[in-house]
N, C-alpha and C positions, 0 to 999 in steps of 0.2 A: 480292536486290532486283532483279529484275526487269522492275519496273512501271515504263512508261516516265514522263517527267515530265507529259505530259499527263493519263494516268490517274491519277496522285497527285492530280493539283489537282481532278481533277473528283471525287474523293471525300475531297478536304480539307475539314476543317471547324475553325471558328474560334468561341468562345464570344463574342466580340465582333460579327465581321464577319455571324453565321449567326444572330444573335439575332431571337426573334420578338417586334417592341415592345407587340404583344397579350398575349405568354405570362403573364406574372406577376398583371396582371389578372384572364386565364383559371383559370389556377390557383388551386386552393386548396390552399396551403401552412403553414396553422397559426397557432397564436399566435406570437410571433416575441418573443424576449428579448434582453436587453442580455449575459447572464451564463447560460454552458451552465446548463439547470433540472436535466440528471440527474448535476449535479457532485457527489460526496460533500462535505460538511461538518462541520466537525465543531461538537460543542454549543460553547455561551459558559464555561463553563468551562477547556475543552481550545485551542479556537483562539488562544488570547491569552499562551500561555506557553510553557517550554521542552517542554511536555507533543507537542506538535506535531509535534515535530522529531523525538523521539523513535518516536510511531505512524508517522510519513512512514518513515521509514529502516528498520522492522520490517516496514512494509508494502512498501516495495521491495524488501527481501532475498525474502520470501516471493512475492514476484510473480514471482522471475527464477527458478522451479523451476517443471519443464516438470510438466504434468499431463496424462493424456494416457488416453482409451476402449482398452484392450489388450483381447490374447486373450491364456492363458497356457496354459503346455501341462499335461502330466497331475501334475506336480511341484510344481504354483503359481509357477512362472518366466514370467519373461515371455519371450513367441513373438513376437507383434508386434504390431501396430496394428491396431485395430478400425475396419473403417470403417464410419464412422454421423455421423450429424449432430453427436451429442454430440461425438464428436470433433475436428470442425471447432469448435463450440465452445468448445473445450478450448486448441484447438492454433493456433485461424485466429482467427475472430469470431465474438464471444459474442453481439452484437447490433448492431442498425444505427449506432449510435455510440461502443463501445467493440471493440478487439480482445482476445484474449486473453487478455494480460500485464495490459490496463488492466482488466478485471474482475477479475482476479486482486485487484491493488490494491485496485480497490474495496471487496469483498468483506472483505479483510484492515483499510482504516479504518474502514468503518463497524464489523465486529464488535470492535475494540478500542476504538472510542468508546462503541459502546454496550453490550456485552456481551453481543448477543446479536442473529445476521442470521439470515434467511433466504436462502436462495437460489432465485428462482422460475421454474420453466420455463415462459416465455409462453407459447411457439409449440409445440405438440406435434402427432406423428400421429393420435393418440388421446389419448381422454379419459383422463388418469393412474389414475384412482380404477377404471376399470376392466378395466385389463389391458397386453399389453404396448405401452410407446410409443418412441418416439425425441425428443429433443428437439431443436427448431431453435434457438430462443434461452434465453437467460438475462438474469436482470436480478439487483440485488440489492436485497432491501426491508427495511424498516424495521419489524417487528414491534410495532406499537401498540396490541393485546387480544391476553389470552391466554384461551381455552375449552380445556374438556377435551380436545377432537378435533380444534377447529381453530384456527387463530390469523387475526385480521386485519394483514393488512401494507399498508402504505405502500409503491406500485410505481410506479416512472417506466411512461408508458402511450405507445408513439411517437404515435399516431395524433392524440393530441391536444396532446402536450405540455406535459404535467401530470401530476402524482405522485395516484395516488388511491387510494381505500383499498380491498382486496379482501379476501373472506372466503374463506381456502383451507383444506383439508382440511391437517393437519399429514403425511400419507401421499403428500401432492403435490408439498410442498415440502422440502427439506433444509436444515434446521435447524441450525445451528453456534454453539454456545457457547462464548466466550474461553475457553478453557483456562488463561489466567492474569487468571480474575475475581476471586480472593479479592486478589490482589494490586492489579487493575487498576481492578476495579470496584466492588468490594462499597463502602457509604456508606463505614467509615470505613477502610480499605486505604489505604496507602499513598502510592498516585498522588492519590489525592481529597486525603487530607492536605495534600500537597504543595500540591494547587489551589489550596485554603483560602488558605494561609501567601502563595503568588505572589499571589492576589488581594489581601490584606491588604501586601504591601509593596508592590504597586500604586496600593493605597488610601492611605498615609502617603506614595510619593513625590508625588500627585497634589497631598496636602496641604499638602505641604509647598515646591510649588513653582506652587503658586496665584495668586502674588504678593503675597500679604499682606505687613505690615511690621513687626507683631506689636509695638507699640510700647505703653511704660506712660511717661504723662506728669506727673510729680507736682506737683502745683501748690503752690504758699506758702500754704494755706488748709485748714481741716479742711471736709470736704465733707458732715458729720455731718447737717446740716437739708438743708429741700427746696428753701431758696432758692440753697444753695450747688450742692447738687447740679445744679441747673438752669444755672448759671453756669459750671460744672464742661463738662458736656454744649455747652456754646454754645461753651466755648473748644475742645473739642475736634471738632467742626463747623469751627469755624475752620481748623486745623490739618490739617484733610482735604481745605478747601476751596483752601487756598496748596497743598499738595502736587499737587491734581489738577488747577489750574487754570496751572499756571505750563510753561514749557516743558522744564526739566531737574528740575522735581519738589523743590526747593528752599522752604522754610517758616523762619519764624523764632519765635523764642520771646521770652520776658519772662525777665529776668538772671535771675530768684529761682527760676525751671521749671527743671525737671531730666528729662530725657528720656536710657530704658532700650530698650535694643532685644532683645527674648529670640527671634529669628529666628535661632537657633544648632542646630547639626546633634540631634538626640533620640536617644537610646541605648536603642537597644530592641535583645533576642536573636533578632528575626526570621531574620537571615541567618543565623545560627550553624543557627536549625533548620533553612532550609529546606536547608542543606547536608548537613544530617544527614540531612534528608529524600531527599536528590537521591542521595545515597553509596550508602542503604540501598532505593533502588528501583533503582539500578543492578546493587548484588548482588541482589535478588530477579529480574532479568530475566535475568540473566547479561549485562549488559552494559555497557558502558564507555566513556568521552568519544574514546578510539580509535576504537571503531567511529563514531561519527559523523565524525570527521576525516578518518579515513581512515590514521590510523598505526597501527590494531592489527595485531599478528604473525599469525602462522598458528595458534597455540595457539591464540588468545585469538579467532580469527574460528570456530576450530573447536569450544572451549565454548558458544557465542554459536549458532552453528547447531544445534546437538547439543540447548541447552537452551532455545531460546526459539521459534528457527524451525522446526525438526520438528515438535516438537507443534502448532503451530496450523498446521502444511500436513496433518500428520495428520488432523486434527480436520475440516479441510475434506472431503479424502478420503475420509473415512470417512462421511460426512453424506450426502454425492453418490452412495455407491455403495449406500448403504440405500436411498437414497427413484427413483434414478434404472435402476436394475436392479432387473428383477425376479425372482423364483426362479426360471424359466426362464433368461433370461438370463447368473444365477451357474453355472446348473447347466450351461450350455454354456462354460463355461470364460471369463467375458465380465467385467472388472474396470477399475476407475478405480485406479493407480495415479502416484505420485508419482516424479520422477526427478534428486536431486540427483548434480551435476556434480562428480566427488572431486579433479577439477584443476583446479579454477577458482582457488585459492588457492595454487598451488604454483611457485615460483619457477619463470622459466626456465632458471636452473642447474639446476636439479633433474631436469627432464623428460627429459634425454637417458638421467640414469641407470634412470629410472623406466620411461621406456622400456625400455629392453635387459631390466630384470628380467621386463617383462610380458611381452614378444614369446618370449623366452630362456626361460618357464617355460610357455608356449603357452596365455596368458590372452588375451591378445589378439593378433592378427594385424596386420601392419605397415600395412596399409588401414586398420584400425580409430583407429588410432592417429595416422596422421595425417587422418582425422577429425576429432581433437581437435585439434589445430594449427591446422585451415583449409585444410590442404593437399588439391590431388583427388585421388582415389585413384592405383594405379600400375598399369599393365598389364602386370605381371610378377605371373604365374598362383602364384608362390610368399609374393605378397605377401596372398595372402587364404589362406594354410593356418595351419596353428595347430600346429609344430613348433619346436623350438631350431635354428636357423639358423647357431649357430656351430658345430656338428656335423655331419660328414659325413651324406650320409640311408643308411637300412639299404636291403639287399636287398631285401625288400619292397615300399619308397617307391619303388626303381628302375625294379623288374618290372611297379608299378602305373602309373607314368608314360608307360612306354613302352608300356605296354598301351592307353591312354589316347590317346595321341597316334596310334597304328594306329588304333584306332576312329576318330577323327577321320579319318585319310587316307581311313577308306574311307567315308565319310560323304560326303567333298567329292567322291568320284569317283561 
């Protein structure tokens, strides 16, 4: 920091102090909302139940796996990182209001609400349908007609700030269907079930807590004829009319009346099913009232990953790398891979042993490794080699190092 304080201030600027009280007039800045328009939602079925909570928590686990434009080498390993647009996409910002991680997301609730998204490259170098492009954004859309070739989708549009509908070639966009639609989405699968059953005891507690008073008032009279009946009907007007009219809701009757109240709890098996329901869509996802709280072990996070969240990271990956690479681009070594983190669940007891085994069997290097801790690397030239360390080095490592370090001396000279 070198600038002295006068030069700071004369290239200080303040959003307050620096504002032009023309600009906003001048501008044109769009239609303006109370509520983000390119928020995903989900339908009136799924928003209103434990259905929710569940897509949320599936679609954050799949969000926090890096995706990322690679090059690989001649083996199918990955060498390193592609740069290209896509890859900023990937790894930075997908578009002017989401980053990365939050497309992720998106992508993942909308195709589990609906069963089936698109993914649309807005901004491209070239026109997709005719050869090779790069893409600058992404969106995700909501597939509203299917045709043989093309599908029309539902795309948030920035420019205007409205979701509209476009007709795209199925060769443009990448395409991803839930992998767990028989479960999720089909009419009568499991989760729909479930809907059903949550709406319906939605529907009976609303009922039931209406405030109705559910009263049978039996009078001293047979109410057989129409004169009775009318007398019947007057008294009981009455009797609505003291209870609604008075300040504690308080009515009186005639000694020979005898007043019933059937405002008592209904026995219905609803909850037994929808428990049944909720137990048997948990083993169908592989997953558990732990993972939502947050007390599952590491077995049960690593079923959980292995059966729910690979495949629909899969499924993505694999959509993106049909429609966004072309056969040139495969054939230069050029892929969209997926990259889960195998420590992110492992105690910190554990890592030091986990350590020693990696370093010690020359998987990875002591750099590498404290990567994964957060730590910065180290500037000990032994800490990026890929040998057992509690070993003395051979004749060879010696002759190569001190070979090494001559080159350098005559390098600096």
């Amino acid at each position: 920091m070198n600038d002295s304080f006068g030069s700071r201030l004369k290239r200080a600027w303040n959003i307050f102090f620096n504002k032009d009280p023309t600009r906003e007039y001048r501008a044109n800045v769009g239609a303006g909302y109370y509520y983000r328009p390119d928020r995903p939602r989900f339908s009136v079925g799924n928003e209103r139940s434990i259905v929710t909570a569940i897509l949320n928590r599936i679609a954050m686990d799949v969000a926090s796996i890096d995706i990322r434009h690679v090059r690989l080498d001649e083996n199918g390993r990955y060498l390193n990182d592609y740069p290209s647009y896509l890859n900023d996409c990937l790894t930075l910002e997908a578009n002017l209001d989401q980053t990365a991680r939050a497309f992720r997301q998106d992508v993942v609730m909308s195709m589990l609400d609906e069963g089936c998204v698109a993914i649309v490259p807005v901004d491209t170098t070239e026109d997709p349908e005719k050869g090779s492009f790069d893409v600058g954004s992404l969106r995700t859309g909501k597939i509203v007609q299917w045709y043989p070739e093309h599908v029309k989708v539902q795309v948030y549009r920035e420019s205007t700030g409205r979701k509209e509908e476009v007709l795209l070639s199925k060769r443009a966009v990448a395409i991803v269907e839930n992998p767990l639609y028989a479960v999720m989405n089909e009419r009568n699968s499991t989760l729909q079930r479930l809907i059903r059953k949550l709406n319906l005891l939605d529907a009976v507690d609303e009922q039931s807590s209406s405030g109705k008073l559910d009263l049978i008032i039996q009078l001293p009279y047979v109410v057989k004829t129409e004169a009775r009946r009318k007398q019947a009907e007057e008294r009981r007007k009455d009797i609505e009319n003291q209870l609604a009219g008075t300040k504690y809701g308080i009515a009186y009757t005639d000694g020979t009346e005898r007043v019933t109240q059937l405002n008592r709890p209904i026995e219905n098996n609803l909850m037994k099913q929808i428990e049944y329901l909720t137990s048997m869509l948990f083993s169908q996802l592989g997953f558990t009232q732990g993972i939502l709280d947050g007390s599952a072990d590491e077995n049960t996070m690593l079923n959980y990953t292995n059966r729910t969240v690979e495949p629909i990271v899969a499924s993505i990956v694999d959509a993106m790398k049909v429609r966004f690479l072309t056969k040139t681009a495969r054939t230069q070594r050029q892929s969209i891979e997926y990259f889960i983190d195998p420590f992110r669940l492992v105690p910190v007891s554990q890592l030091a042993e986990i350590a020693d085994k990696f370093t010690r069997n020359a998987i990875m290097t002591s750099n590498e490794f404290r990567q994964i801790l957060g730590m910065k690397p180290s500037d000990d030239p032994d800490a990026d080699k890929l040998r057992n360390k509690n070993l003395n080095p051979s004749a060879q490592d010696v002759e190569n190092q001190e070979t090494e370090e001559i080159t350098e001396e005559i390098q600096n000279e």
